[in-house]
C-alpha positions in Angstrom: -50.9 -145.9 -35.5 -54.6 -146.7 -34.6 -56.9 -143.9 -34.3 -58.7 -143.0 -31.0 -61.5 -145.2 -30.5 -65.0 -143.6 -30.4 -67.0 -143.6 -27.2 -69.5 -146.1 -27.8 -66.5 -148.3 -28.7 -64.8 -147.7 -25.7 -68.0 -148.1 -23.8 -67.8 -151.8 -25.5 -64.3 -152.5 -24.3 -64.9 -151.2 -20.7 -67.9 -153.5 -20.2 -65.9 -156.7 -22.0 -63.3 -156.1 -19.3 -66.2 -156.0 -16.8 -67.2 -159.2 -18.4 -63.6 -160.8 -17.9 -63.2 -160.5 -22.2 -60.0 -159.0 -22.8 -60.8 -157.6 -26.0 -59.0 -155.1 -28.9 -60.7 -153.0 -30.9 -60.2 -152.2 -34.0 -61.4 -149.1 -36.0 -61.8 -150.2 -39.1 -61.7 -147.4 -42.7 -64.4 -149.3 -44.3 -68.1 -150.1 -43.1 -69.1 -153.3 -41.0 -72.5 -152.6 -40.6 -73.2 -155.8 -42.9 -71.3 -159.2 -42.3 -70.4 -159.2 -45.9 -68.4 -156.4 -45.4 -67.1 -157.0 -42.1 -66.3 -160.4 -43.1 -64.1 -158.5 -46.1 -62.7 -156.2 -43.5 -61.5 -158.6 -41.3 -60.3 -161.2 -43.7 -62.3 -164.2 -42.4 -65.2 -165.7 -43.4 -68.7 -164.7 -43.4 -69.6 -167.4 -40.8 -67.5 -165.7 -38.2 -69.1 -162.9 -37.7 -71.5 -162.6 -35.1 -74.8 -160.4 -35.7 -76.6 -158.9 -32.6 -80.0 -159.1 -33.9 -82.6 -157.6 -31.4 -86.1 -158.7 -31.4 -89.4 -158.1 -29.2 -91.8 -160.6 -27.5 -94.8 -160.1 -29.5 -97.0 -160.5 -26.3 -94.6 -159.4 -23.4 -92.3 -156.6 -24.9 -89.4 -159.0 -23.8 -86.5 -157.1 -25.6 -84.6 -161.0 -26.9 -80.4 -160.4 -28.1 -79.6 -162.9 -30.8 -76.3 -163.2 -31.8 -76.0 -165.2 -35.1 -73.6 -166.6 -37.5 -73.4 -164.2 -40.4 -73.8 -166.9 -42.6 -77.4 -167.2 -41.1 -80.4 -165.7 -41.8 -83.1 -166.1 -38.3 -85.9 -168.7 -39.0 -88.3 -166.3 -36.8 -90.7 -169.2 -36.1 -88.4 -171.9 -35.2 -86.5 -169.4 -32.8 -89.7 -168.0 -31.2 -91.0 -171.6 -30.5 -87.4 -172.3 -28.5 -88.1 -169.2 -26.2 -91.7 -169.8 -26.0 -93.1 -166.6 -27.3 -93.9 -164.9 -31.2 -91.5 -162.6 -31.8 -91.7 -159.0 -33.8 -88.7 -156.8 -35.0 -88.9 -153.5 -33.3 -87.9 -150.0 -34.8 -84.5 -148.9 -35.2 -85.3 -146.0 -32.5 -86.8 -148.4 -30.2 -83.2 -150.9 -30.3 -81.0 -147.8 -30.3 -83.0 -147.1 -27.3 -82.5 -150.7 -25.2 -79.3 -151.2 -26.7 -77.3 -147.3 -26.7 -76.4 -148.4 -29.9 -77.6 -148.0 -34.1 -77.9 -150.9 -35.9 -74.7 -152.0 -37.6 -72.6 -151.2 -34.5 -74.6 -153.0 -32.1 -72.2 -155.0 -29.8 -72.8 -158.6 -28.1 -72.9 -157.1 -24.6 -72.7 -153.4 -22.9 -76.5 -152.8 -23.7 -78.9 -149.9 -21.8 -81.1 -152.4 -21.2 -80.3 -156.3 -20.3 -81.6 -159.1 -22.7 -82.1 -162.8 -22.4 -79.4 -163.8 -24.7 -79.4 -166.5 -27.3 -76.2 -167.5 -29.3 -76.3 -169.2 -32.9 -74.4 -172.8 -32.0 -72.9 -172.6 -35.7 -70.5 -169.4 -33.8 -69.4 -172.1 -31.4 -67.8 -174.3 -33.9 -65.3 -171.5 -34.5 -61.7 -170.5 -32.5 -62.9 -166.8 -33.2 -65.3 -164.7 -34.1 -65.7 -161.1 -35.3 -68.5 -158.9 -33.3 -69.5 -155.3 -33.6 -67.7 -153.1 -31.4 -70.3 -150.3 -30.7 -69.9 -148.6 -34.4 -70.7 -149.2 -38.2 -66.4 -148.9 -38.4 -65.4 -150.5 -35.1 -65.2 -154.4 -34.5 -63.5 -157.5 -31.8 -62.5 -160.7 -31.9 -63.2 -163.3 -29.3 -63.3 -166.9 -28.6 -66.8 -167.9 -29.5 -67.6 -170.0 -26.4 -65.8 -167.0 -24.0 -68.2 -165.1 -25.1 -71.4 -167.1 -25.0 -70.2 -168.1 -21.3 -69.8 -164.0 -20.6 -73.1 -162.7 -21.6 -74.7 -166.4 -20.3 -76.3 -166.8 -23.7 -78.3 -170.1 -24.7 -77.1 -172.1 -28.0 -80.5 -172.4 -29.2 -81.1 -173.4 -33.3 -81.2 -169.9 -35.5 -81.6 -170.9 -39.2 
């Protein structure tokens, strides 16, 4: 029997319905707040699970969602030169406070505050991926280019 979802997990399966995602979460006993370990939690590997990694505009305070393979670690410089700006990692407060979420739960989509997407185009070569579902113990699956089409997210390079 599953165990009642948590609020900011349901608050993550409202909005994918809202988004036309049909989604199930899934509570999970162990942590996901890294890919490694959601990556061991769902049995797939760690390229299939998406990070939402939020940054800042260095010069506008443009709050920037990018949602990258697992497998991936951000070249900051390369990505800042495709959206045109530096970019800076804000505080934990300052995400939980655009987002409604901590960091390691932070979903794709649902967010306080909107964000220019950007998707990691290694995520698009998969049938499904594995995203944060509002909690360090809560994740989804979806179909990679679903997704990317729902939060109208640009494949731009990420590593």
């Amino acid at each position: 029997m599953n165990a009642p979802l948590s609020t900011s997990s349901r608050k993550v399966k409202d909005f994918a319905a809202k988004l036309g995602l049909e989604i199930h979460v899934r509570a999970m006993p162990q942590s996901t707040r890294t890919a490694e370990e959601a990556a061991a939690a769902c049995d797939c590997d760690v390229a299939q699970i998406v990070k939402s990694l939020v940054f800042q505009g260095a010069a506008s305070g443009t709050p920037y969602l990018l949602l990258v393979s697992g497998k991936n670690r951000v070249d900051q410089d390369g990505v800042a030169h495709s959206i045109g700006e530096a970019l800076t990692r804000p505080d934990a407060r300052i995400v939980r406070d655009w987002t409604g979420f901590a960091i390691g739960g932070i979903p794709p989509f649902g967010h306080d505050r909107p964000m220019k997407t950007f998707i990691d185009p290694d995520l698009l070569a998969h049938d499904i991926v594995w995203a944060a579902a509002g909690t360090p113990h809560a994740v989804f699956s979806v179909e990679p280019k679903a997704l990317a089409k729902a939060v109208e997210a640009v494949a731009i390079a990420m590593s």
